[in-house]
C-alpha positions in Angstrom: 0.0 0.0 0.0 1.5 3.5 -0.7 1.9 5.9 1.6 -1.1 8.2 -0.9 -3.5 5.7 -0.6 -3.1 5.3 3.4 -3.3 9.2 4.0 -6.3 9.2 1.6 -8.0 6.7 3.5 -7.3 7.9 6.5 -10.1 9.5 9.0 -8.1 12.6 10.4 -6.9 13.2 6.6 -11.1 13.3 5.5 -11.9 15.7 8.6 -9.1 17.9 8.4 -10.4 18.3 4.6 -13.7 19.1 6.3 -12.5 21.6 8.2 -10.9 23.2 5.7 -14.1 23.4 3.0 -16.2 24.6 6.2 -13.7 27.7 6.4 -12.5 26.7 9.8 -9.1 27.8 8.8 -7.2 27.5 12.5 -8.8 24.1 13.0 -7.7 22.9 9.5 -4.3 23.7 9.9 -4.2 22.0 13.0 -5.1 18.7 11.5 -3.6 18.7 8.6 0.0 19.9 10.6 -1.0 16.8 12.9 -1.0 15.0 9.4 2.1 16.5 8.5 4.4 15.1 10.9 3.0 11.5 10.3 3.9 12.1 6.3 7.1 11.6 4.2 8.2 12.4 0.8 6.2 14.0 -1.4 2.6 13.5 0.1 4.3 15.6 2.7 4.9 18.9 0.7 1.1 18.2 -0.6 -0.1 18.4 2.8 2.9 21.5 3.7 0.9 23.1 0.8 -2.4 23.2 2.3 -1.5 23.9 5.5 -0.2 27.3 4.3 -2.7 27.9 2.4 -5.1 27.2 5.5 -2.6 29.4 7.7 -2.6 32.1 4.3 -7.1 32.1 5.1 -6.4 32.8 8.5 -4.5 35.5 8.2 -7.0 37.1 6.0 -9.6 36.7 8.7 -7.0 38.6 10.8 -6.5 41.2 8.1 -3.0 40.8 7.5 -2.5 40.6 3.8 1.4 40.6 4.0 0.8 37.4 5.4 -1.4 35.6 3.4 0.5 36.8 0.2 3.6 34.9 1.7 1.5 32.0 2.3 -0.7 31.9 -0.9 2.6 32.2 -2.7 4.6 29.7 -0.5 1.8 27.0 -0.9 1.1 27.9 -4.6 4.9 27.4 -5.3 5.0 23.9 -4.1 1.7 22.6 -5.6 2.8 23.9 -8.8 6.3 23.2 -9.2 6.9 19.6 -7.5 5.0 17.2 -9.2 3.2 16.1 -6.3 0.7 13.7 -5.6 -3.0 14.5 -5.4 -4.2 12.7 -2.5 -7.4 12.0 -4.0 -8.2 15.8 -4.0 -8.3 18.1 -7.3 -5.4 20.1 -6.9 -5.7 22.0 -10.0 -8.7 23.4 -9.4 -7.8 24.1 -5.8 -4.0 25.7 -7.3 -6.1 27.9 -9.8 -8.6 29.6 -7.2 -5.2 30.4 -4.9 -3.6 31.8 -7.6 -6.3 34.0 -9.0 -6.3 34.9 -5.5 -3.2 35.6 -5.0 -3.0 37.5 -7.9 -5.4 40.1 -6.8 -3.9 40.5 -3.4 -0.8 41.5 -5.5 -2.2 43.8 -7.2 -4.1 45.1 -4.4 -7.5 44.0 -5.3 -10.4 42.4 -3.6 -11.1 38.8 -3.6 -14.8 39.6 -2.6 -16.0 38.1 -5.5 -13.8 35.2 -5.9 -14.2 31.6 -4.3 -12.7 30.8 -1.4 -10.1 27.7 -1.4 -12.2 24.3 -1.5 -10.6 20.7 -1.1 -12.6 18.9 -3.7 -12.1 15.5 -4.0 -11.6 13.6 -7.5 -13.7 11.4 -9.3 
């Protein structure tokens, strides 16, 4: 069994993605950083990439937007650039609502109108 599959199939994996599509940022990171230290390889920098992009949300509840440009941009650079795997979840849609995201914050815009980050799962 690869390690994927096992985090995939793993209850604290499927609430910790609840959290996160309920918008319960702080809680979401804590699972998935709980996750996190269980993980290797690449699975690991999947995981590493939604955690900052859980910890990037709660900083825009907090209204720092310093912050979540770091994060948006530290999370969006490892889903994009690393090959990783998916862990059952559609990353490109979830990498493509960050970065339109991200790219307003940049340019100082509001993301009023745009989605908020959602873990949707393939298939």
């Amino acid at each position: 069994m690869s390690l994927s599959i096992s985090i995939e199939n793993d209850i604290n994996f499927e609430k910790a993605v609840v959290l996160f599509n309920n918008h319960q940022w702080y809680l979401a990171h804590d699972a998935f950083e709980d996750i996190w230290h269980r993980t290797i390889g690449k699975e690991r920098v999947t995981i590493q990439a939604i955690l900052q992009i859980a910890v990037a949300q709660v900083h825009l509840d907090n209204g720092n937007i310093l912050g979540a440009t770091i994060l948006y941009g530290e999370g969006l650079g490892r889903l994009k650039t690393n090959n990783l795997p998916n862990l059952g979840l559609d990353l490109v849609l979830f990498s493509n609502i960050v970065e339109k995201r991200l790219s307003r914050l940049q340019h100082g815009k509001t993301l009023i109108d745009l989605n908020k980050p959602e873990l949707l799962k393939l298939g």
